[in-house]
PDB file as gemmi writes it, atoms N, CA and C in Angstrom:
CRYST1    1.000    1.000    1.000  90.00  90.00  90.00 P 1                      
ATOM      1  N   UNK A   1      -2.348 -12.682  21.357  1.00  0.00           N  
ATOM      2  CA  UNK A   1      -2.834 -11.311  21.256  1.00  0.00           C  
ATOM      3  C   UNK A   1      -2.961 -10.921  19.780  1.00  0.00           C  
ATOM      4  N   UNK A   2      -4.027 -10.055  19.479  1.00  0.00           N  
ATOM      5  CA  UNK A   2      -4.267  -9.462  18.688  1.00  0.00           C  
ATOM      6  C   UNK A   2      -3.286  -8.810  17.409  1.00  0.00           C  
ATOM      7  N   UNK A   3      -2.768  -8.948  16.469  1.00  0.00           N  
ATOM      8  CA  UNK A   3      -2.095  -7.904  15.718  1.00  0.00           C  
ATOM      9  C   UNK A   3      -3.039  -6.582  15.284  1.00  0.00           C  
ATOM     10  N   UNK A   4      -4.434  -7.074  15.375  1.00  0.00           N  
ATOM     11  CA  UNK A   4      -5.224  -6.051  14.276  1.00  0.00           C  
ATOM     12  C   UNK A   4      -5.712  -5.078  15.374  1.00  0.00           C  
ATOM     13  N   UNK A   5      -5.868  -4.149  14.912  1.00  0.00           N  
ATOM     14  CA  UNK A   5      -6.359  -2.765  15.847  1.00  0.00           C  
ATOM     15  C   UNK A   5      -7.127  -2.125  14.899  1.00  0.00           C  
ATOM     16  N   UNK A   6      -8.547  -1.869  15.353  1.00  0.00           N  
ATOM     17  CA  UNK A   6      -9.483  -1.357  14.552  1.00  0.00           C  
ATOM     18  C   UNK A   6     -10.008  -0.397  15.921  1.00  0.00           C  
ATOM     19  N   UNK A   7     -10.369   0.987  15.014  1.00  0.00           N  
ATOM     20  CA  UNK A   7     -10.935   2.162  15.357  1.00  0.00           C  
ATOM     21  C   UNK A   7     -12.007   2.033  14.764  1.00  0.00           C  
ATOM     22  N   UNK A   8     -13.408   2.629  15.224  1.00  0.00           N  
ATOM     23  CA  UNK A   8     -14.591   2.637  14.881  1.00  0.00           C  
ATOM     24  C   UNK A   8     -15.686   2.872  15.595  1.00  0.00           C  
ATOM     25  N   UNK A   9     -16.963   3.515  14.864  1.00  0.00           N  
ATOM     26  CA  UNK A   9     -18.205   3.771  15.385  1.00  0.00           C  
ATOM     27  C   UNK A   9     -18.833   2.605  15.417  1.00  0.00           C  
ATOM     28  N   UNK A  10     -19.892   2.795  16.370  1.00  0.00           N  
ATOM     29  CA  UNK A  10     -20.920   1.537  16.372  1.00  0.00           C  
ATOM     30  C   UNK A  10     -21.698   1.702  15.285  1.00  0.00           C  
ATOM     31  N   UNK A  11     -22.692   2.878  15.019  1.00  0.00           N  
ATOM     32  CA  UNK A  11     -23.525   3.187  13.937  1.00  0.00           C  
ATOM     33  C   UNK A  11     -22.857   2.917  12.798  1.00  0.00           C  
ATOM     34  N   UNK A  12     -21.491   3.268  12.496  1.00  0.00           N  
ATOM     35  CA  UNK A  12     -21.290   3.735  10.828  1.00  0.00           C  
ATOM     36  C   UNK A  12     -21.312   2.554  10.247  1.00  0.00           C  
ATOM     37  N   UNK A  13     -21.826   2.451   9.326  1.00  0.00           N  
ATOM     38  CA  UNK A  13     -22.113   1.584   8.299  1.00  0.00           C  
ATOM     39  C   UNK A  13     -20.699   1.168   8.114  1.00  0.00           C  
ATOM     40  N   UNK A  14     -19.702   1.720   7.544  1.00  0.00           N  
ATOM     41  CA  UNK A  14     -18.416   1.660   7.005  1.00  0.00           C  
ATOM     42  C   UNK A  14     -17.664   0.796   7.977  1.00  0.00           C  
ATOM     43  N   UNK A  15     -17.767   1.262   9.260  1.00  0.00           N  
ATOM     44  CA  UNK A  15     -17.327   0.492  10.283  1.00  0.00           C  
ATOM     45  C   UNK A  15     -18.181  -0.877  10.729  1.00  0.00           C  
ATOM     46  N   UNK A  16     -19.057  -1.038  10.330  1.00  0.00           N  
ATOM     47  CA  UNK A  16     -19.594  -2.674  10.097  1.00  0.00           C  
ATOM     48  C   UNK A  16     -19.419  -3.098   9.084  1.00  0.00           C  
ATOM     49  N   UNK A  17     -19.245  -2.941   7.865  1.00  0.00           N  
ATOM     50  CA  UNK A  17     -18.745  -3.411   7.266  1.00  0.00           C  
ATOM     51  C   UNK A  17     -17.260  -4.062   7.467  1.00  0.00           C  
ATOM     52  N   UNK A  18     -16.844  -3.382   7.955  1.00  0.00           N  
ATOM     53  CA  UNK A  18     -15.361  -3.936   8.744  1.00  0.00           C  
ATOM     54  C   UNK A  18     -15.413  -4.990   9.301  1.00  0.00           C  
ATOM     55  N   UNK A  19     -16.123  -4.954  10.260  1.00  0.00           N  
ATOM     56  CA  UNK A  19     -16.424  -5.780  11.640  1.00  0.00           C  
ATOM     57  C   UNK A  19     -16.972  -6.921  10.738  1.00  0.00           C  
ATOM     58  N   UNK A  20     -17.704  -6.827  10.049  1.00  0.00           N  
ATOM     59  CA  UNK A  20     -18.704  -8.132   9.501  1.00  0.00           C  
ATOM     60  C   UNK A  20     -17.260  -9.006   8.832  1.00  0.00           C  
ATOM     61  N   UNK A  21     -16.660  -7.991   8.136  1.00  0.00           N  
ATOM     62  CA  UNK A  21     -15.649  -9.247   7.149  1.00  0.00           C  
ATOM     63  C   UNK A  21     -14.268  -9.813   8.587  1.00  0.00           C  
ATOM     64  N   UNK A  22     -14.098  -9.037   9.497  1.00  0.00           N  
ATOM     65  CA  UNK A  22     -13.303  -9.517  10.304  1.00  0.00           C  
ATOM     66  C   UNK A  22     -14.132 -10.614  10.937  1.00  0.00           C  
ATOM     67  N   UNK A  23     -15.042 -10.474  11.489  1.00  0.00           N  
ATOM     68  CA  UNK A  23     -16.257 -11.576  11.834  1.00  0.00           C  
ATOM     69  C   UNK A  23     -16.022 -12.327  11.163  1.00  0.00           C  
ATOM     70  N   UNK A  24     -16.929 -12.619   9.920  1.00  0.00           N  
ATOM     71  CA  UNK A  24     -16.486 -13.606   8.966  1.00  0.00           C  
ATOM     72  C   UNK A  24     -15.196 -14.571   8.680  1.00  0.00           C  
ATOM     73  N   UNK A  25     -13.952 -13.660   8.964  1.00  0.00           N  
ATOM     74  CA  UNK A  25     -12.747 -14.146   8.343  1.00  0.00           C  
ATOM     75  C   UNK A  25     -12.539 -14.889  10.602  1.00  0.00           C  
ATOM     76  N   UNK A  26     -13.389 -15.029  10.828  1.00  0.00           N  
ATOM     77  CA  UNK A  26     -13.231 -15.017  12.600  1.00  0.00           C  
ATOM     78  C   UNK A  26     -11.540 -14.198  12.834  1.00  0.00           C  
ATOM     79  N   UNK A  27     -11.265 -13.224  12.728  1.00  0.00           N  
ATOM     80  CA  UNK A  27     -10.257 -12.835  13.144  1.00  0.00           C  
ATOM     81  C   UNK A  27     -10.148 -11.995  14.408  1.00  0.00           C  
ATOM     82  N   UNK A  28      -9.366 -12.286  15.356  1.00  0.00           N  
ATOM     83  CA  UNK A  28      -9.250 -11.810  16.524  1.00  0.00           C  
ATOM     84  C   UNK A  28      -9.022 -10.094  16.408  1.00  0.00           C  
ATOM     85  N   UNK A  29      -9.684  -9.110  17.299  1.00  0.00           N  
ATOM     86  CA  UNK A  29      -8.829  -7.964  16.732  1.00  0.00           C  
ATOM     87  C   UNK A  29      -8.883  -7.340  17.924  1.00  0.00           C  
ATOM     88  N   UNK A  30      -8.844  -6.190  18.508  1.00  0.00           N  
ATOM     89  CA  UNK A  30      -8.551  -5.364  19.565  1.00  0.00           C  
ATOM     90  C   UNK A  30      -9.423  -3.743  18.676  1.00  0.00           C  
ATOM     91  N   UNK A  31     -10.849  -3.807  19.596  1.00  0.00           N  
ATOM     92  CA  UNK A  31     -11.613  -2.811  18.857  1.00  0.00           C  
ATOM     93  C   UNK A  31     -11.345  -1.445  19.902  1.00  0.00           C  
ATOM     94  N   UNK A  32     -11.628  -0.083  19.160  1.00  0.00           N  
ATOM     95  CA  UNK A  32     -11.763   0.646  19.958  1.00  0.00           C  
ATOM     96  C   UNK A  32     -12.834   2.098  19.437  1.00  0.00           C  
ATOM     97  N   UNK A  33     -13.960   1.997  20.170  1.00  0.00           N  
ATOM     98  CA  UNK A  33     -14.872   3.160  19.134  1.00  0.00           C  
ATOM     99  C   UNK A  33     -14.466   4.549  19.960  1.00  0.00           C  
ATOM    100  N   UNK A  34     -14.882   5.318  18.888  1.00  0.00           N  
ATOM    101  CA  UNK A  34     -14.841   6.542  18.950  1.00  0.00           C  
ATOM    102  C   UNK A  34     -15.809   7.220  19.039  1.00  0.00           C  
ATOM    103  N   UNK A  35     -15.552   8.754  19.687  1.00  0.00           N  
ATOM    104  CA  UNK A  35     -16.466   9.412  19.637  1.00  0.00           C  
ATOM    105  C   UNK A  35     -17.123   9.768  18.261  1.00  0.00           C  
ATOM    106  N   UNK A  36     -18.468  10.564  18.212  1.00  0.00           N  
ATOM    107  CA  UNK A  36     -19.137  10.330  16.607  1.00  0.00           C  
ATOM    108  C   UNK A  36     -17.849  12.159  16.407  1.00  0.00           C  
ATOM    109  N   UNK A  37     -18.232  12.493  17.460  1.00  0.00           N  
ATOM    110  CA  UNK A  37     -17.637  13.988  17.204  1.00  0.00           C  
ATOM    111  C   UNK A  37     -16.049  14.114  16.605  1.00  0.00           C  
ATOM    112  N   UNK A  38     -15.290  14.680  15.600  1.00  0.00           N  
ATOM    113  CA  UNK A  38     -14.680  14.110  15.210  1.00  0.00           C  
ATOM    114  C   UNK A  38     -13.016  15.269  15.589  1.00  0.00           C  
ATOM    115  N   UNK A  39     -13.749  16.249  16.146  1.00  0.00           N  
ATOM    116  CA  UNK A  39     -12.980  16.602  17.681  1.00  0.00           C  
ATOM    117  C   UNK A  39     -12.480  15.870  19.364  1.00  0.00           C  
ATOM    118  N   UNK A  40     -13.479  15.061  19.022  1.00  0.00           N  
ATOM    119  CA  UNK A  40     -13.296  14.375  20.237  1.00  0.00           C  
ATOM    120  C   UNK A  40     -12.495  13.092  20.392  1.00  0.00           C  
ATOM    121  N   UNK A  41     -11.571  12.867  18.752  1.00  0.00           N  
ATOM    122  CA  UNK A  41     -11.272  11.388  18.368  1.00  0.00           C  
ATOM    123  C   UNK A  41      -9.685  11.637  18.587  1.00  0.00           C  
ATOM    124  N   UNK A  42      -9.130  12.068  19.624  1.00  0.00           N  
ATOM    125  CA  UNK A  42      -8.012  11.910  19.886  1.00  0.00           C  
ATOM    126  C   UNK A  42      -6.927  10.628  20.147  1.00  0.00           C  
ATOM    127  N   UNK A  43      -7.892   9.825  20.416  1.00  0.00           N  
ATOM    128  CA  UNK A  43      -6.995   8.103  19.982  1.00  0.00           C  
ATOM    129  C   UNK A  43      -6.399   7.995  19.072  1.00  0.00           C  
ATOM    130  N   UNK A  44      -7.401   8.084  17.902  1.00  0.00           N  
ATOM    131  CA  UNK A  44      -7.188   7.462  16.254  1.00  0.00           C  
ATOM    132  C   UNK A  44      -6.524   8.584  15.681  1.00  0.00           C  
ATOM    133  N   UNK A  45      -6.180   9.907  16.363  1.00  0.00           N  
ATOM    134  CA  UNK A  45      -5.965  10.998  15.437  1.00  0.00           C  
ATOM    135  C   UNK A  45      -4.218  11.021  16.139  1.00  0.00           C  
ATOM    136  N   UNK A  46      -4.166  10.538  17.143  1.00  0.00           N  
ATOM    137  CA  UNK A  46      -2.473  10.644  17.548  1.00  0.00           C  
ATOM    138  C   UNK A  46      -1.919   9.498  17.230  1.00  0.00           C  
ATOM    139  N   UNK A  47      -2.842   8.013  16.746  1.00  0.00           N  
ATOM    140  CA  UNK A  47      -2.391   6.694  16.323  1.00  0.00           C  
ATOM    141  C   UNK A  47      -2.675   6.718  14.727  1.00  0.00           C  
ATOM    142  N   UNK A  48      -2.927   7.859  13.864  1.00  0.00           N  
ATOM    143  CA  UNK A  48      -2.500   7.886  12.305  1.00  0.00           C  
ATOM    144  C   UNK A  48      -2.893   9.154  11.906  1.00  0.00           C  
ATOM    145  N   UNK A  49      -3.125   9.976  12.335  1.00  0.00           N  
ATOM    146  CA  UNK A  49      -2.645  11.910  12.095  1.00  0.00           C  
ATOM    147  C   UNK A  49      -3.986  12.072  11.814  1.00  0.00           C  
ATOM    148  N   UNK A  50      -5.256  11.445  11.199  1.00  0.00           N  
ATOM    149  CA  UNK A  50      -6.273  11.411  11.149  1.00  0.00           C  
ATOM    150  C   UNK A  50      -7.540  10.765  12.034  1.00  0.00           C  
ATOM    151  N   UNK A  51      -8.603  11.727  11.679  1.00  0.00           N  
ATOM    152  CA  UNK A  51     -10.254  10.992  13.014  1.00  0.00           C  
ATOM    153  C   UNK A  51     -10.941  10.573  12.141  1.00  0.00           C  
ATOM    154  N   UNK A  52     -10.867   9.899  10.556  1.00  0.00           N  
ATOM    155  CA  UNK A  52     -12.036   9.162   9.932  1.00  0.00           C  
ATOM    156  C   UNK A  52     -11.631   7.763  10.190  1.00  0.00           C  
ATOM    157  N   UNK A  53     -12.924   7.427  10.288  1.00  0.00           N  
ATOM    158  CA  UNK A  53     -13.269   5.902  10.479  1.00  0.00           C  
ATOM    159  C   UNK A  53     -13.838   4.869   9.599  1.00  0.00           C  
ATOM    160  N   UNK A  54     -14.240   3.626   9.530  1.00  0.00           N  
ATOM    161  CA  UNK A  54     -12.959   2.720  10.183  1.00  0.00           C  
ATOM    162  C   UNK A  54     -11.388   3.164   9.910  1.00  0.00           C  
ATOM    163  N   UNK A  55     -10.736   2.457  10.853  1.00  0.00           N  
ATOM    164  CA  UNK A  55      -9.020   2.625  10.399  1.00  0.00           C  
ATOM    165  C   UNK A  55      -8.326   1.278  11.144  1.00  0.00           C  
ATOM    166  N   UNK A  56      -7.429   0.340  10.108  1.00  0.00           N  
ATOM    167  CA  UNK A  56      -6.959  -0.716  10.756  1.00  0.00           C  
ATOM    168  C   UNK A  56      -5.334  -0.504  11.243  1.00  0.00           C  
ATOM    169  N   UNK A  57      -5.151  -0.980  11.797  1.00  0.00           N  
ATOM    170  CA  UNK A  57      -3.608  -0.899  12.042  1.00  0.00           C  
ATOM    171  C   UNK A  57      -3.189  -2.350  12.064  1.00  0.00           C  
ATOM    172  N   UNK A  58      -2.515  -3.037  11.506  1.00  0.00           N  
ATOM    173  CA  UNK A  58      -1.807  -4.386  11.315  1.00  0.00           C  
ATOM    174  C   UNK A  58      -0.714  -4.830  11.411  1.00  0.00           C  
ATOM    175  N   UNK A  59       0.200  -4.999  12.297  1.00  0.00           N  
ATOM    176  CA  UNK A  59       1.748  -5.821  12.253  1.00  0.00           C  
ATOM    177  C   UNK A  59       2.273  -6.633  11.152  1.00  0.00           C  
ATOM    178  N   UNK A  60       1.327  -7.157  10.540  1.00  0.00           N  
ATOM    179  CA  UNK A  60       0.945  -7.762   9.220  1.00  0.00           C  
ATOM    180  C   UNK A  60       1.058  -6.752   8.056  1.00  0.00           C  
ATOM    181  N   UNK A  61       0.737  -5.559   7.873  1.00  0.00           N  
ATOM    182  CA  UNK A  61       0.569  -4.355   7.057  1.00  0.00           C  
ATOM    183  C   UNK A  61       1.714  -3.917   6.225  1.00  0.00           C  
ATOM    184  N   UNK A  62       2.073  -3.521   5.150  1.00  0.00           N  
ATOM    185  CA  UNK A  62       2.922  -2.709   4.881  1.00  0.00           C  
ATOM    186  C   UNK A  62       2.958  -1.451   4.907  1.00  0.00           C  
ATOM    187  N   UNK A  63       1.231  -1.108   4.595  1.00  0.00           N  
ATOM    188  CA  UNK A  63       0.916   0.366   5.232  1.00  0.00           C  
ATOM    189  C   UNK A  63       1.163   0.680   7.004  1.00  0.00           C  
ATOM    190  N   UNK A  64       1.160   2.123   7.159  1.00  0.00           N  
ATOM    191  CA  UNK A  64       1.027   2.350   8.139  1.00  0.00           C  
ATOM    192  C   UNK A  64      -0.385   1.945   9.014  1.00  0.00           C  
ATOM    193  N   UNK A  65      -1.110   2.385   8.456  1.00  0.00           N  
ATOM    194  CA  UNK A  65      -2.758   2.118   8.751  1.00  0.00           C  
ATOM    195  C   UNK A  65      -3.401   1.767   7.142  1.00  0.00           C  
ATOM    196  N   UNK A  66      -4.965   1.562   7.339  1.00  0.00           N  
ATOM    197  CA  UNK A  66      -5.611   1.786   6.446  1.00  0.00           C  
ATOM    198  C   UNK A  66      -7.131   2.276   6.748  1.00  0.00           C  
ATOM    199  N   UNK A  67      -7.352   3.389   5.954  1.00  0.00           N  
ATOM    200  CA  UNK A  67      -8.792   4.326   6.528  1.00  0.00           C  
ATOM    201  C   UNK A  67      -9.844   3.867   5.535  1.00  0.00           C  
ATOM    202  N   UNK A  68      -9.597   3.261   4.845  1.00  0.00           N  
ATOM    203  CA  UNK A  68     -10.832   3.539   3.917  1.00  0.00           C  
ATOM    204  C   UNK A  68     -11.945   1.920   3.940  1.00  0.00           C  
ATOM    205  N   UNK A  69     -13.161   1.629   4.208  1.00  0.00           N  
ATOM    206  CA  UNK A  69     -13.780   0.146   4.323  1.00  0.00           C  
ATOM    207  C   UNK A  69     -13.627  -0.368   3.368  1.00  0.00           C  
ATOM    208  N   UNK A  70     -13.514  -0.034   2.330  1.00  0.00           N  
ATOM    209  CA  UNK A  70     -12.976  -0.878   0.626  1.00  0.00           C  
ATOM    210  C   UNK A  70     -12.085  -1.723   0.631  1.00  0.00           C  
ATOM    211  N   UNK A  71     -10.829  -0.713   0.945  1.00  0.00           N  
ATOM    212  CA  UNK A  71      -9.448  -1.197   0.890  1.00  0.00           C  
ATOM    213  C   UNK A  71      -9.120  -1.928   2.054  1.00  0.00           C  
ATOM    214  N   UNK A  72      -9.464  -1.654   3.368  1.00  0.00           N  
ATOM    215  CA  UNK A  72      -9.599  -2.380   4.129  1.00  0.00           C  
ATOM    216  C   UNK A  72     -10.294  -4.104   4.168  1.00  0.00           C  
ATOM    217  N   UNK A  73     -11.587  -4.122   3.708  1.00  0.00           N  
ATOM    218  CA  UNK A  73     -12.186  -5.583   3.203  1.00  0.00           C  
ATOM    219  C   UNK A  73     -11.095  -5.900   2.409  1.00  0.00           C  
ATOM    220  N   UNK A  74     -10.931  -5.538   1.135  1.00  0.00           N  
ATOM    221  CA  UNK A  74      -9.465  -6.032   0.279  1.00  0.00           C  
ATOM    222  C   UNK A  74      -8.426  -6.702   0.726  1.00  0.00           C  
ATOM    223  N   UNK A  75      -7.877  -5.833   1.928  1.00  0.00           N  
ATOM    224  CA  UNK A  75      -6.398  -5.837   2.611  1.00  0.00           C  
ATOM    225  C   UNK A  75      -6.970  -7.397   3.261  1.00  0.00           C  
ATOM    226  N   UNK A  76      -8.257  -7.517   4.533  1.00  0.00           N  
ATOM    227  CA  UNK A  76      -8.175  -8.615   5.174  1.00  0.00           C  
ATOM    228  C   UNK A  76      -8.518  -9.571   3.965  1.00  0.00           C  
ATOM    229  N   UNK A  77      -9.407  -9.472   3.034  1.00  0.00           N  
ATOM    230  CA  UNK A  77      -9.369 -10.565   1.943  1.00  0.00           C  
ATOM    231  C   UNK A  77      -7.732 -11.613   1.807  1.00  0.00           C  
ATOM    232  N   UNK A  78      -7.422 -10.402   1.144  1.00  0.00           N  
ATOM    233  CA  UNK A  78      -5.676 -10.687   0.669  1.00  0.00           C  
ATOM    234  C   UNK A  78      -5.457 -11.160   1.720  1.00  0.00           C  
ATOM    235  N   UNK A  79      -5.296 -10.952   2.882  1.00  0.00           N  
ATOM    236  CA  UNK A  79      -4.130 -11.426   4.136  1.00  0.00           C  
ATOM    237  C   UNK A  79      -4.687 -12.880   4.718  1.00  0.00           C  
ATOM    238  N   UNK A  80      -5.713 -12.449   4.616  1.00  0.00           N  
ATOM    239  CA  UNK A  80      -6.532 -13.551   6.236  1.00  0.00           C  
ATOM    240  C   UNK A  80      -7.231 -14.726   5.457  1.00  0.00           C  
ATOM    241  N   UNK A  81      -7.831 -14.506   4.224  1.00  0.00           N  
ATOM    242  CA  UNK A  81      -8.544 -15.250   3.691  1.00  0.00           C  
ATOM    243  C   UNK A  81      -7.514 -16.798   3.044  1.00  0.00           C  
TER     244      UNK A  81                                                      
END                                                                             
């Protein structure tokens, strides 16, 4: 099973970018999209206090999560690569 847990839109750019480097790095993950409405993102907002997207969650992590696609590519760089 999965450690990685990724929140995300289909459209957002930010959130393919995600997907592409987890792709790439073939890493298994456990996806879950959200609504675009950012009222309606009650998953990701009771699993890290916030509804922006992407957001990873990792067993692997020292963070709690990570929201941002930058630091995120970075983080799986560093870890997975």
């Amino acid at each position: 099973m999965s450690t990685i847990k990724l929140y995300d839109r289909e459209q957002c750019p930010y959130s393919k970018k995600v997907r592409d480097k987890l792709d790439e790095l073939d890493l298994e993950y456990d996806e879950t999209v959200v609504p675009d409405a950012h009222a309606e993102r009650s998953e990701v907002e009771e699993a890290t206090g916030q509804t922006g997207v992407p957001v990873i969650l990792d067993d692997n992590m020292d963070e709690e999560f990570l929201a941002d696609s930058d630091d995120i590519v970075r983080y799986l760089e560093r870890q997975y690569s």
